[in-house]
FINUDO-17333 format. One line per field, with one value per residue (C-alpha): residue in one letter; x, y, z. Coordinates in nm, 4 decimals. Example, Ala and Ser with C-alpha at 12.3 -4.5 7.8 and 13.67 -1.06 7.14 Angstrom:
<lumros>
code c(a;s)
east c(1.2300;1.3670)
north c(-0.4500;-0.1060)
up c(0.7800;0.7140)
</lumros>
This chain:
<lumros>
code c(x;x;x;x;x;x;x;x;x;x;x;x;x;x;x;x;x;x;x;x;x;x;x;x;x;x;x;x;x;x;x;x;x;x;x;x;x;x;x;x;x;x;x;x;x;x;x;x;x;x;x;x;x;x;x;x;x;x;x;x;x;x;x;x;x;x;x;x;x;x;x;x;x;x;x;x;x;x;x;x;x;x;x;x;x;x;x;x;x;x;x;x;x;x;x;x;x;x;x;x;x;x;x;x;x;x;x;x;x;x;x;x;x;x;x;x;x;x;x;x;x;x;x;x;x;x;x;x;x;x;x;x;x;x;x;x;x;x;x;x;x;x;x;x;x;x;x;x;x;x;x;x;x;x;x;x;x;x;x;x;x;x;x;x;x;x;x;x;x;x;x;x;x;x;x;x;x;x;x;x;x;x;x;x;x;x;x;x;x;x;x;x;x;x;x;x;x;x;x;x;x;x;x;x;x;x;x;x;x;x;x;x;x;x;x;x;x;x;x;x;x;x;x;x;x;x;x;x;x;x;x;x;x;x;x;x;x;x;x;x;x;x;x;x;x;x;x;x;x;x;x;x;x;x;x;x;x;x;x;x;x;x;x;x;x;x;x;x;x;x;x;x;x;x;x;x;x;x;x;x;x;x;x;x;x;x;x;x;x;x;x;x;x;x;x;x;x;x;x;x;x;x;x;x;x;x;x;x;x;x;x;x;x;x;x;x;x;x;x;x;x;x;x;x;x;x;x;x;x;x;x;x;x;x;x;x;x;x;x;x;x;x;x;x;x;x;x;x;x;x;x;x;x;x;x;x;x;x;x;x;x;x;x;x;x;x;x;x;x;x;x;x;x;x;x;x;x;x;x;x;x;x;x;x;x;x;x;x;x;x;x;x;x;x;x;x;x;x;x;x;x;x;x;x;x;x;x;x;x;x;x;x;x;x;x;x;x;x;x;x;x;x;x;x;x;x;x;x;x;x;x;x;x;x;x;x;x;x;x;x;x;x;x;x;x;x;x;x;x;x;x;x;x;x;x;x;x;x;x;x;x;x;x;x;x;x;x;x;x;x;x;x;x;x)
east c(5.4368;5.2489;5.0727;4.7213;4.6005;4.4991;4.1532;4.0892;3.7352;3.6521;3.3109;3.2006;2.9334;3.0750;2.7708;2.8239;3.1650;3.0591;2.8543;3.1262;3.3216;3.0677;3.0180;3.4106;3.3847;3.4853;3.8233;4.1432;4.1869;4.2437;4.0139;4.1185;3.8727;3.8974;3.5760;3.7158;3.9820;4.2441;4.1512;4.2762;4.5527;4.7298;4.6335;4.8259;5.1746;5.1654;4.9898;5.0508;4.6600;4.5733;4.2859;4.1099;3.7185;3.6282;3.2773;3.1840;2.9825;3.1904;3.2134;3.5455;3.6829;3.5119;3.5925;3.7231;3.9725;4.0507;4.1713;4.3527;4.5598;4.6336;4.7367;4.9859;5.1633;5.4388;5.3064;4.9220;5.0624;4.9120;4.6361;4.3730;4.0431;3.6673;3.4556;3.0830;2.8137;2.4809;2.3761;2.5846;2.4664;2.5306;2.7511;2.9081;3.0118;3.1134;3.3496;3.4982;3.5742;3.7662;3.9368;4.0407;4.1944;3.9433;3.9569;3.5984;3.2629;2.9790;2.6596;2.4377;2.2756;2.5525;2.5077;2.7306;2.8044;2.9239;3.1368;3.2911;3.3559;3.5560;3.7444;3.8685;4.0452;4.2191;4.3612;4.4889;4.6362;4.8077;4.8974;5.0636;5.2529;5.3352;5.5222;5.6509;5.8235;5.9520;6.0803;6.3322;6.4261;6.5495;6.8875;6.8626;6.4930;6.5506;6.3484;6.1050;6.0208;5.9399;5.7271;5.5407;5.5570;5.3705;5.0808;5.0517;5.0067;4.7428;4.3867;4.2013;3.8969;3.5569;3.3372;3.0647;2.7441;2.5266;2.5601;2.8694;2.6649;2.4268;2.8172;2.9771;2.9001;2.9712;3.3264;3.4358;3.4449;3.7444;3.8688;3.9189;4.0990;4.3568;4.4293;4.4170;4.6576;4.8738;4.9126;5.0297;5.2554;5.4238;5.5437;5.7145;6.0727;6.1064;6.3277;6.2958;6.1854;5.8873;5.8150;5.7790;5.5493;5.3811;5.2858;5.1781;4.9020;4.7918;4.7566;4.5458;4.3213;4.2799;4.1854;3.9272;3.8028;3.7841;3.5348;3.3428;3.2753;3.1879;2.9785;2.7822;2.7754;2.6200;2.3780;2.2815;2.2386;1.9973;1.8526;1.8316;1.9844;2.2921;2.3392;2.4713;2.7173;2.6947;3.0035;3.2224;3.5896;3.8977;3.8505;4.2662;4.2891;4.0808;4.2509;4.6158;4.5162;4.4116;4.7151;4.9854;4.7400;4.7695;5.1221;5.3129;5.1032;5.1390;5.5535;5.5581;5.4317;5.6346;5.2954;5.2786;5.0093;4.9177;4.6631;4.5073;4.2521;4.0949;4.1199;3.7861;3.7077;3.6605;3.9345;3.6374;3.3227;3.0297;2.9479;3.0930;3.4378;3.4305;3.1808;3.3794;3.6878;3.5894;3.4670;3.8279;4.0407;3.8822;3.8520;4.2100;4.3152;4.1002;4.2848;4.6036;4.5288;4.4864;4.7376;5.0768;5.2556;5.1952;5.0045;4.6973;4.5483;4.2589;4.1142;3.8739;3.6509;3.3949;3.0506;2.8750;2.5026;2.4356;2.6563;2.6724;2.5636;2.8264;2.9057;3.2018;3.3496;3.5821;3.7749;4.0173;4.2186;4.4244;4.6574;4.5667;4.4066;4.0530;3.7534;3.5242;3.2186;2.9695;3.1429;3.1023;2.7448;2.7477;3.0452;2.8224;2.6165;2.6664;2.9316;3.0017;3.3872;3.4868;3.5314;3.6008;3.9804;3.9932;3.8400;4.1397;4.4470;4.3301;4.0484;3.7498;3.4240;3.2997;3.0887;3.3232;3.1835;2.8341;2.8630;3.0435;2.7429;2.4806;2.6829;2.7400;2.4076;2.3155;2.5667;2.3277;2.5546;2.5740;2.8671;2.9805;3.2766;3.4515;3.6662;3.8083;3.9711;4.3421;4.3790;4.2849;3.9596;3.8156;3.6050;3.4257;3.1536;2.9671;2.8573;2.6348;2.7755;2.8251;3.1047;3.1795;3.4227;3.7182;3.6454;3.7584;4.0638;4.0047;4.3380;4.4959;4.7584;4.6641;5.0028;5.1453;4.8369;4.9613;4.6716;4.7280;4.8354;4.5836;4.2999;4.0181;3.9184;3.6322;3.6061;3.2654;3.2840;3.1326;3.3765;3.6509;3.8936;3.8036;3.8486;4.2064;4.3397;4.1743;4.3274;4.6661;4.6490;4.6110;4.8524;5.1082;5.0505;5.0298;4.6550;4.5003;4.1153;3.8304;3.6077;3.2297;3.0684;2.7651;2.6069;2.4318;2.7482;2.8975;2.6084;2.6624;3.0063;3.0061;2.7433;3.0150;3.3729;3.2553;3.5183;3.7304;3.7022;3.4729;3.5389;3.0995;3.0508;2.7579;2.6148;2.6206;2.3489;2.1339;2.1903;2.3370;2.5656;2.3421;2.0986;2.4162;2.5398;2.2009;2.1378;2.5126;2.4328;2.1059)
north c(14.7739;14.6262;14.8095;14.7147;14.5156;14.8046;14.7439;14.9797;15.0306;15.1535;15.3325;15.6140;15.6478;15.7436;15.5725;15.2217;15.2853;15.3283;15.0659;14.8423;14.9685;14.9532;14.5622;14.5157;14.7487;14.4909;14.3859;14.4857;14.6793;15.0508;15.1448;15.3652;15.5175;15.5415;15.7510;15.6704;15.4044;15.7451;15.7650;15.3848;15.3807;15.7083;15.5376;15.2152;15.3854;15.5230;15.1967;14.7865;14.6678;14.3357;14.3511;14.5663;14.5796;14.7353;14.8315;14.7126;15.0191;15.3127;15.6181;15.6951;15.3661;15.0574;14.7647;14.5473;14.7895;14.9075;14.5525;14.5008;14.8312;14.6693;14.3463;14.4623;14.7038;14.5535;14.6616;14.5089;14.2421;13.9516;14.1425;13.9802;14.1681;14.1027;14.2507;14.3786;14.4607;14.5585;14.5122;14.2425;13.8924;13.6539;13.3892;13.5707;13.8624;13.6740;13.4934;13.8218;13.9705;13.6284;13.6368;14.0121;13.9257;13.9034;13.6630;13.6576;13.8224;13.9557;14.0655;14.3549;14.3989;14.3048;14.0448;14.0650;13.7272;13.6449;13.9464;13.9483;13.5656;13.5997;13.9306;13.7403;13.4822;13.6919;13.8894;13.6141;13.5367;13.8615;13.8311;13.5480;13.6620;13.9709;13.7518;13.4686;13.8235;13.9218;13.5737;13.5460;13.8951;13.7958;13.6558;13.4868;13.4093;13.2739;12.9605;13.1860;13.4441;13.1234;12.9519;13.3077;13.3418;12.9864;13.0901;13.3807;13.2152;12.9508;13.0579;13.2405;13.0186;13.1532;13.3218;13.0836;13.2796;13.0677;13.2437;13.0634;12.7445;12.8938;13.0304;12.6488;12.6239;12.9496;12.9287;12.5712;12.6835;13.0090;12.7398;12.4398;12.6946;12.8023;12.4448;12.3190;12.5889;12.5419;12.1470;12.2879;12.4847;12.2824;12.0511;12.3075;12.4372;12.5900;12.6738;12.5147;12.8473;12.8933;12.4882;12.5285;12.8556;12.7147;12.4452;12.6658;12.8208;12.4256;12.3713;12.6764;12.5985;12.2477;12.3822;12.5948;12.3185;12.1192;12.4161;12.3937;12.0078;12.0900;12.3230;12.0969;11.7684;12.0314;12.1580;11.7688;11.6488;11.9410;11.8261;11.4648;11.3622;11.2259;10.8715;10.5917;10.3504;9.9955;9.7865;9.5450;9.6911;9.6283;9.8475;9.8174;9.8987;10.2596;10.3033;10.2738;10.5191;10.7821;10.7640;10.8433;11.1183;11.2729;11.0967;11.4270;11.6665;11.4832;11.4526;11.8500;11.9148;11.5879;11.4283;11.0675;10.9243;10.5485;10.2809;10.0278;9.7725;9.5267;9.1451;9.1116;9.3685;9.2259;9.3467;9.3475;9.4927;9.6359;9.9804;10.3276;10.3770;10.7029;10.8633;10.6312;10.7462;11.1344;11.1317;10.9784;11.2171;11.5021;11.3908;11.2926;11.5870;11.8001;11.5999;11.6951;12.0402;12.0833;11.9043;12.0837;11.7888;11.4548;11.1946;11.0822;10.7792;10.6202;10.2797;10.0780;9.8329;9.5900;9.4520;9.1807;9.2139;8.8761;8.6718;8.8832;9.2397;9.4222;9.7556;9.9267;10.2208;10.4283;10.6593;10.9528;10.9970;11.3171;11.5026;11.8469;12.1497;11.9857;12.1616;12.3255;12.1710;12.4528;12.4096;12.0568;12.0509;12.2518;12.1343;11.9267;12.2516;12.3781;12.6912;12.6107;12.5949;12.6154;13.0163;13.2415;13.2411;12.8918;12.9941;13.3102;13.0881;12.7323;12.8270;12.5699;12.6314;12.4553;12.2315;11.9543;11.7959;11.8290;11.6565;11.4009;11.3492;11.3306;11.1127;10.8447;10.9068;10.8102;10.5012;10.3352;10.4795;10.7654;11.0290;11.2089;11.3013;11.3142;11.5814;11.8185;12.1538;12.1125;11.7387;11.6112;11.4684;11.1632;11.1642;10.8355;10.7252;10.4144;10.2578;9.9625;9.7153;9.3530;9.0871;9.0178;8.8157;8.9777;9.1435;9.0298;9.1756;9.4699;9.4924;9.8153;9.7897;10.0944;10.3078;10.1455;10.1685;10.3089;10.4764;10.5424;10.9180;10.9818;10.8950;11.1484;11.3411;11.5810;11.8457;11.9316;12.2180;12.5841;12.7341;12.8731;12.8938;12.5196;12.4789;12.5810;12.4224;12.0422;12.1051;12.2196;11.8864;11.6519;11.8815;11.7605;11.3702;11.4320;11.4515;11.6943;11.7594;11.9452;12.1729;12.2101;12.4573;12.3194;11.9727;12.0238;12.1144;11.8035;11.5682;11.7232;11.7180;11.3766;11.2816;11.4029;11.3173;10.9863;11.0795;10.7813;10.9402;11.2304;11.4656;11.5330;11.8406;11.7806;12.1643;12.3240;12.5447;12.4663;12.1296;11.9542;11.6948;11.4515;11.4796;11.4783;11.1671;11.0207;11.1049;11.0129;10.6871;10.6261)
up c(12.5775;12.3058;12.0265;11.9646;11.6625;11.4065;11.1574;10.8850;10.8363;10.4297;10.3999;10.2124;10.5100;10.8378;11.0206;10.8508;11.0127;11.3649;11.3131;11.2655;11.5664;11.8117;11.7116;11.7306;12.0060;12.3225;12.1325;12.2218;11.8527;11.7616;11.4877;11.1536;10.9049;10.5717;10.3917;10.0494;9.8651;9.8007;10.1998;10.2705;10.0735;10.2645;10.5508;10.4810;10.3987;10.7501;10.9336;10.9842;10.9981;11.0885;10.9108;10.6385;10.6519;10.2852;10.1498;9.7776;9.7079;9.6690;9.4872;9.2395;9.3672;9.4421;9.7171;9.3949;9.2781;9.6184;9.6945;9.3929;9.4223;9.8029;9.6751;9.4482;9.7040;9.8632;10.1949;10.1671;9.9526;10.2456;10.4277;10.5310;10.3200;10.4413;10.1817;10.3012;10.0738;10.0810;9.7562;9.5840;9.7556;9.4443;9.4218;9.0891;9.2960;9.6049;9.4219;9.2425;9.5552;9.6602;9.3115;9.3420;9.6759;10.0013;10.2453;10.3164;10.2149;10.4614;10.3095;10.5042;10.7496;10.9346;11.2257;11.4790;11.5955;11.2136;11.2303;11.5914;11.5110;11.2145;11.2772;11.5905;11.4554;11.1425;11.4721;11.6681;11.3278;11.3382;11.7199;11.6436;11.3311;11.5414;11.7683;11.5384;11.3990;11.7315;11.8061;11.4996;11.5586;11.9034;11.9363;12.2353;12.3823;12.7977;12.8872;13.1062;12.7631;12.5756;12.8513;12.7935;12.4199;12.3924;12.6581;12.4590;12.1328;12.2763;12.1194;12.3752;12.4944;12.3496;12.6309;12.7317;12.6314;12.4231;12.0630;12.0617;12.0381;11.7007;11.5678;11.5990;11.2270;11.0890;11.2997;11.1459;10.7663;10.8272;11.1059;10.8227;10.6265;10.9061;11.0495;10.6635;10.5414;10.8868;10.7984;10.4510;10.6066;10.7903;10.4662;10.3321;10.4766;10.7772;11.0528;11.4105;11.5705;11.2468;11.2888;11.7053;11.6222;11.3773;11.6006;11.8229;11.5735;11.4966;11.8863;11.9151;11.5822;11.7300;12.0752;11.9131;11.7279;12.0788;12.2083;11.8846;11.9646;12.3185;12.2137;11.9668;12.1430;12.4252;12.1418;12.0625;12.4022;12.4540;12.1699;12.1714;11.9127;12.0478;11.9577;12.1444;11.9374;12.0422;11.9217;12.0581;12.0908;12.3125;12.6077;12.7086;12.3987;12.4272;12.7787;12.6375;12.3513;12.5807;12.8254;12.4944;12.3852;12.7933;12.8681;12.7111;12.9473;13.2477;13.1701;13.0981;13.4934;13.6081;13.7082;13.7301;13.5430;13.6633;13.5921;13.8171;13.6228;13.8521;13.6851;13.6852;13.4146;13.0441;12.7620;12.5070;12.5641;12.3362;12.3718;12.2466;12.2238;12.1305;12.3958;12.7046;12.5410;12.5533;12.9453;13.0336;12.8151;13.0192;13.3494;13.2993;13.1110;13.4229;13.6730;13.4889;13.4328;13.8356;13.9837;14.0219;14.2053;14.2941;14.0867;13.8633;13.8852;13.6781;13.8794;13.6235;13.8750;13.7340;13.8793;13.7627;13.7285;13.4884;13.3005;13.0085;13.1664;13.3566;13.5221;13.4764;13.6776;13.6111;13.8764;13.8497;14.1490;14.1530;14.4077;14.3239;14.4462;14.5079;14.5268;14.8492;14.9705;14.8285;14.4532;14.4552;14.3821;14.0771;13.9181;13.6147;13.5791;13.2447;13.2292;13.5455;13.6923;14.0478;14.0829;13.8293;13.9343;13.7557;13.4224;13.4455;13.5043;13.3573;13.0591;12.9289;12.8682;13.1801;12.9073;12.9911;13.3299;13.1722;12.8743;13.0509;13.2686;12.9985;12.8103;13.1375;13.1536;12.7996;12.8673;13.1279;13.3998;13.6156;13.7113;14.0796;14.2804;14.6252;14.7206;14.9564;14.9427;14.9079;14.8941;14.5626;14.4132;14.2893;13.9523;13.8790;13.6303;13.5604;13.2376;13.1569;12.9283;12.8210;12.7787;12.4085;12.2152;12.0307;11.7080;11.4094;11.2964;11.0196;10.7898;10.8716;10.5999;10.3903;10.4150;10.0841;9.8391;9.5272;9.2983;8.9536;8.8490;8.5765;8.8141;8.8317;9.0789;9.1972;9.4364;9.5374;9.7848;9.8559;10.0217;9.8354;10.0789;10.1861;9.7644;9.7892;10.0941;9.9498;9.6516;9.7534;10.0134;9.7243;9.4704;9.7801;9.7373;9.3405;9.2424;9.0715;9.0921;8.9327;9.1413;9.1561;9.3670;9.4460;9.4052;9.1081;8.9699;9.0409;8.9714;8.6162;8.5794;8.6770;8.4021;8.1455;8.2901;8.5081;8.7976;8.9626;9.3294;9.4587;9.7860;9.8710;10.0756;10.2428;10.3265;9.9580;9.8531;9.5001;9.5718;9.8952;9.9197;10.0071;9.7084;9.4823;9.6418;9.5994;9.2336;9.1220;9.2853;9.0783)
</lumros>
């Protein structure tokens, strides 16, 4: 049976500590309390934590020197640290605690969306680890223990209350760091069984990140502020890059994917790639997902309203488990799957069908679906377009640009973590960079060094990215 996660909670109050716990209180995590640093430090030569949640503000040892003690044990070497004060807010004293060793730094009051957020992912990161662990212990792993080790290590879909919606951005900075630092990872040597796990971790940091879209393309919808490209493209083109990205999922359940494009529909049209692009990777990928034998099958029609203005629809065919006449009418609710069975064995946020609906929608076209309880289901959407010639060809020949090693470069980012996984990324293709931490920052070093290249955050606080760009452009 396995152990749960363990977080040790540092507080020289015992109610800050409950505090904590009753926020964290819903996760699958046992809980140890330390009411001093002498207190933490017994406590980690008898426990593994995932995760060490450490007050600044303590008596006879502070959160700084508690962490640096940690860091240089053998033990604590690589735990993850989130640092909470109540007091010290400034930038000066964030970035000590990051220096000394945290991972992250939480100012009080506490809210608990920020905090249930991030202690989530450091203990799927630990989860993982745990298993990656278990996995090279094991001599031999059977086909049916790896099938489960993989579900296992998939990133847990978020719930689909709303506060996951006002989180999106908060979650995307720690998330850049983990699928940043994964990508660096995986450049440096490792063996099959760490390469296959360590895909693993990417697949679930770019599933997350998949949820986080959802969730804001939801957000701008709602909104309005959504836009609608209008360019002329190759539409075989689009349909040919979607099957390779689903092609691999359909071959792992022996599915056959097919295509069916009626002659009459134009190769180039003008009108959004990406948005027609994102409705037919998941009603494919949903047509996938819940068919266990059998075949998918996307049929592209065309009608022809003027010489230039055309319709085109779009319809997924599946063979799968279909869905009962009183789900069908609330399938492009928001949240919304067939029974709660589904969101158990299959996962989403149920987001999917709805922005696919507002986004036909925003297309000129409209969305629906046919379907019956244990024989399959048809998907189809429409969108309003027109004929266009073939765009000119944009050179794509950019693999073999060499740049000169003395160029200069600038790094103007915030986040320190984000700081160290850009600059390790360009370290790797034999750059180095300065680093400003705000745009002001960088609107001055520029002034003096007059940098070759620049990396803009846009969200930076004194000055944003935007007003930087803006003034270095004057």
């Amino acid at each position: 049976m396995n152990k749960k996660p363990k977080i040790l909670i540092v507080d020289d109050r015992l109610d800050n500590i409950i505090s904590v716990e009753e926020i964290l209180g819903d996760m699958e995590v046992e809980f140890i309390r330390a009411l001093s640093g002498n207190d933490a430090l017994e406590n980690s030569l008898h426990h593994e934590f995932a995760l060490a949640i450490i007050d600044v503000q303590m008596p006879q040892m502070d959160g700084y020197e508690l962490i640096e003690i940690l860091r240089n044990a053998k033990r604590t070497r690589f735990l993850p640290i989130i640092l909470v004060s109540a007091i010290y807010s400034d930038e000066f004293y964030i970035k000590k605690g990051i220096d000394a060793g945290a991972l992250d730094f939480i100012t009080k009051p506490i809210k608990p969306p920020l905090l249930l957020g991030k202690v989530r992912i450091f203990v799927e990161l630990y989860n993982q680890q745990i298993k990656l662990k278990n996995l090279i212990i094991e001599k031999e792993i059977t086909s049916q223990e790896l099938l489960l080790a993989k579900q296992k290590a998939e990133y847990a879909t978020y719930s689909k209350s709303i506060f996951l919606a006002n989180m999106s951005h908060e979650i995307r900075t720690p998330l850049n760091g983990i699928i940043g630092m994964s990508e660096i990872l995986s450049k440096t040597p490792l063996t099959k069984l760490q390469q296959e796990y360590l895909n693993s971790i990417k697949v679930s940091g770019e599933d997350l990140l998949i949820i986080i879209n959802d969730i804001l393309d939801f957000s701008k919808i709602e909104a309005g502020q959504l836009q609608i490209e209008e360019i002329p493209f190759s539409l075989f083109e689009q349909i040919n890059n979607v099957f390779k990205v689903l092609q691999l999922k359909a071959d792992e359940k022996r599915i056959k994917l097919e295509l069916d494009i009626e002659k009459s529909v134009p190769e180039y049209i003008s009108s959004d790639p990406l948005r027609i692009k994102q409705i037919l990777i998941n009603l494919l990928n949903n047509a996938i997902k819940f068919t266990e034998k059998g075949n998918v099958k996307l049929v592209i029609t065309c009608n022809i309203v003027s010489e230039d203005n055309i319709i085109i629809r779009f319809e997924v065919v599946d063979t799968g488990i279909g869905i009962s006449e009183e789900n069908i009418g609330k399938m492009f609710e928001e949240f919304t799957q067939a029974d709660s069975s589904t969101t158990r064995k299959h996962g989403g946020t149920g987001l999917g069908l709805t922005i696919s609906k507002k986004l036909s929608e925003l297309m000129g076209g409209e969305i629906g679906l046919h379907s019956r309880l244990g024989e399959g289901s048809t998907f189809w959407f429409t969108v309003k377009t027109k004929k266009t010639k073939k765009p000119k060809e944009i050179a794509k020949d950019t693999e073999n640009i060499s740049l000169p090693s003395n160029i200069k470069i600038l790094l103007a980012e915030d986040n320190l973590i984000n700081q160290k996984v850009s600059s390790i990324m360009l370290k790797q293709i034999g750059f180095d960079c300065d680093i400003a931490e705000n745009g002001e920052i960088a609107l001055k070093m520029h002034q003096k060094n007059n940098y070759d290249l620049i990396f803009m955050d846009i969200l930076m606080p004194v000055m944003d990215g935007l007003e930087a760009t803006s003034q270095i452009r004057k």
